[in-house]
C-alpha positions in Angstrom: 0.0 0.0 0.0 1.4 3.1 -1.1 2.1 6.2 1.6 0.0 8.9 1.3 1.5 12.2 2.8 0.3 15.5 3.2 2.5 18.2 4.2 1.8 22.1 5.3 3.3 25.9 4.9 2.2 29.0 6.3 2.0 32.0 7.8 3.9 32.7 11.2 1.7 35.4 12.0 -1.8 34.3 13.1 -4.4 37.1 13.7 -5.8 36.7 16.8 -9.6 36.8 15.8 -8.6 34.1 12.7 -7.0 31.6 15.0 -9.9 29.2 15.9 -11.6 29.3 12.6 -7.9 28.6 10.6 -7.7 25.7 13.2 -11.2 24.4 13.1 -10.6 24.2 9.1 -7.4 22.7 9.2 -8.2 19.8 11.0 -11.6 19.8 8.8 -9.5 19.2 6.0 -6.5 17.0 7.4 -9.6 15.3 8.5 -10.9 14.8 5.0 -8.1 13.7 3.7 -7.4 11.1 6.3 -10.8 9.6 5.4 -11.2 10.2 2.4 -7.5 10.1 0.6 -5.8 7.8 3.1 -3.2 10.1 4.1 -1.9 8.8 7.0 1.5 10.8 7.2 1.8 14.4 7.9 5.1 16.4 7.7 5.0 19.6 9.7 8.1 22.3 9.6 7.5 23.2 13.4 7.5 27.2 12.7 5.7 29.2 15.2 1.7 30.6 13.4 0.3 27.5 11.1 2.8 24.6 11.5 2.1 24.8 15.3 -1.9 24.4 14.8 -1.6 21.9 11.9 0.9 20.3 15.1 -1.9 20.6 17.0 -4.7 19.3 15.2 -3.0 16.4 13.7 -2.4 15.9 17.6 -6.1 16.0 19.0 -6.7 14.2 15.6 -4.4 11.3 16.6 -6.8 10.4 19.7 -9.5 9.1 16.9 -7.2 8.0 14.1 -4.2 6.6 16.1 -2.5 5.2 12.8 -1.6 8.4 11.8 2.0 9.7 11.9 3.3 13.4 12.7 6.8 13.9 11.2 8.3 17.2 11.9 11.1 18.2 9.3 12.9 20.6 11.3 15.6 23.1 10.0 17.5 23.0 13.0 18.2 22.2 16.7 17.4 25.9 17.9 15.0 27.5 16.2 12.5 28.4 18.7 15.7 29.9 21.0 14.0 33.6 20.2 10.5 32.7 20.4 8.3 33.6 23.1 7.4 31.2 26.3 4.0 30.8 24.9 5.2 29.5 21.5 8.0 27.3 23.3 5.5 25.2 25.3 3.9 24.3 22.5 6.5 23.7 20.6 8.0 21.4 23.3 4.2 19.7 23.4 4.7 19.0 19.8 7.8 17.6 20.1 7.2 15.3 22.6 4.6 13.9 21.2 5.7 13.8 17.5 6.0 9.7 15.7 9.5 11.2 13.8 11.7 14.1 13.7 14.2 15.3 11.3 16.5 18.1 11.6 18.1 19.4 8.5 20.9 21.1 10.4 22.5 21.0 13.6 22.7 24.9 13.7 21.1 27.7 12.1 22.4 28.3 8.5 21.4 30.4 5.4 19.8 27.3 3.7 18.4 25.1 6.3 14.5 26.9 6.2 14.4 26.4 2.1 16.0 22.9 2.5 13.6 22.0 5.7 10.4 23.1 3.1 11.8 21.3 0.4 12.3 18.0 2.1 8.3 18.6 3.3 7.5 18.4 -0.1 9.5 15.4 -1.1 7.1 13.0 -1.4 4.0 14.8 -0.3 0.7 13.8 -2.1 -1.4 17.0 -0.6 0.0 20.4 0.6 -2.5 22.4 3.3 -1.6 25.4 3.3 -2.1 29.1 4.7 -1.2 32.0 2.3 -2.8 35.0 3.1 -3.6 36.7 -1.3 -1.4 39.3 -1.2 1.7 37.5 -0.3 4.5 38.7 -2.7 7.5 37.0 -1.0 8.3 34.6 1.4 9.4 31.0 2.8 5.5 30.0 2.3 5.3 31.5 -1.4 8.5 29.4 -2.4 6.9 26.6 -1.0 3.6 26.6 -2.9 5.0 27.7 -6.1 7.1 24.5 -5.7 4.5 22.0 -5.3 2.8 23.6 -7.8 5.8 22.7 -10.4 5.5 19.1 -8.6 2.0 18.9 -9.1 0.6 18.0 -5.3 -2.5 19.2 -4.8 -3.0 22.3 -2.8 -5.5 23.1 -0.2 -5.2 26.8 1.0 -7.1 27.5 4.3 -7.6 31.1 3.1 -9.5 30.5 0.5 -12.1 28.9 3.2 -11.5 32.0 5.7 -13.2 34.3 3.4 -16.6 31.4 3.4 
């Protein structure tokens, strides 16, 4: 049986009055796509914003579908040695309770962030997304335009916001 693998980009920034309706739709859709597509693998970057409620909802989503895998492809060891305490317990929730973590680098480098969303891509049926329209640059930007040249399917959460 082949793998089926979803993987997600986004924003960092979350507006505070968007947050429970970009999470209830994310794990709507992850949701759909377990039961409907078989994805049973999910590759998360670990960023602060989106990565951390796709985290988060693949983890409450795990409690009903416990065949279902959270990978985090992290770009390195320290990334969340600037972020807030907030953001930090989370991010230690997530990675304690994450099936598989890969780091890309050991420290920080120029590359690591493009090579960490590259190698959530590689291999990835589905991409959920959240890319706010008016983006014009940006780590989540280069990472649709790049499964749009590989041709996984994109779900933008956005595009449901505005519903």
């Amino acid at each position: 049986m082949k793998k089926r693998i979803c993987c997600f980009t986004g924003h960092r920034n979350i507006l505070e009055e968007d947050y429970n309706k970009i999470y209830d739709l994310t794990k709507t859709t992850i949701e759909n796509l377990i039961l409907n597509k078989e994805v049973t693998y999910f590759k998360v970057g670990g960023a602060r914003g989106f990565d951390t409620i796709c985290s988060l909802c693949i983890l409450e989503l795990k409690k009903k579908y416990n065949y279902i895998k959270l990978i985090l492809i992290l770009p390195c060891k320290n990334q969340h040695i600037k972020w807030n305490e907030k953001d930090k317990e989370l991010y230690n929730i997530v990675l304690e309770n994450a099936d598989e973590i890969i780091y890309i680098s050991e420290e920080y480098t120029k590359s690591c962030m493009l090579e960490r969303n590259d190698k959530l891509l590689e291999n990835s049926d589905y991409c959920i997304c959240y890319l706010r329209e008016k983006t014009i640059r940006g780590g989540t930007l280069y990472t649709i335009n790049r499964a749009k040249k590989l041709n996984i399917k994109i779900y933008n959460i956005n595009d449901y916001l505005k519903k």
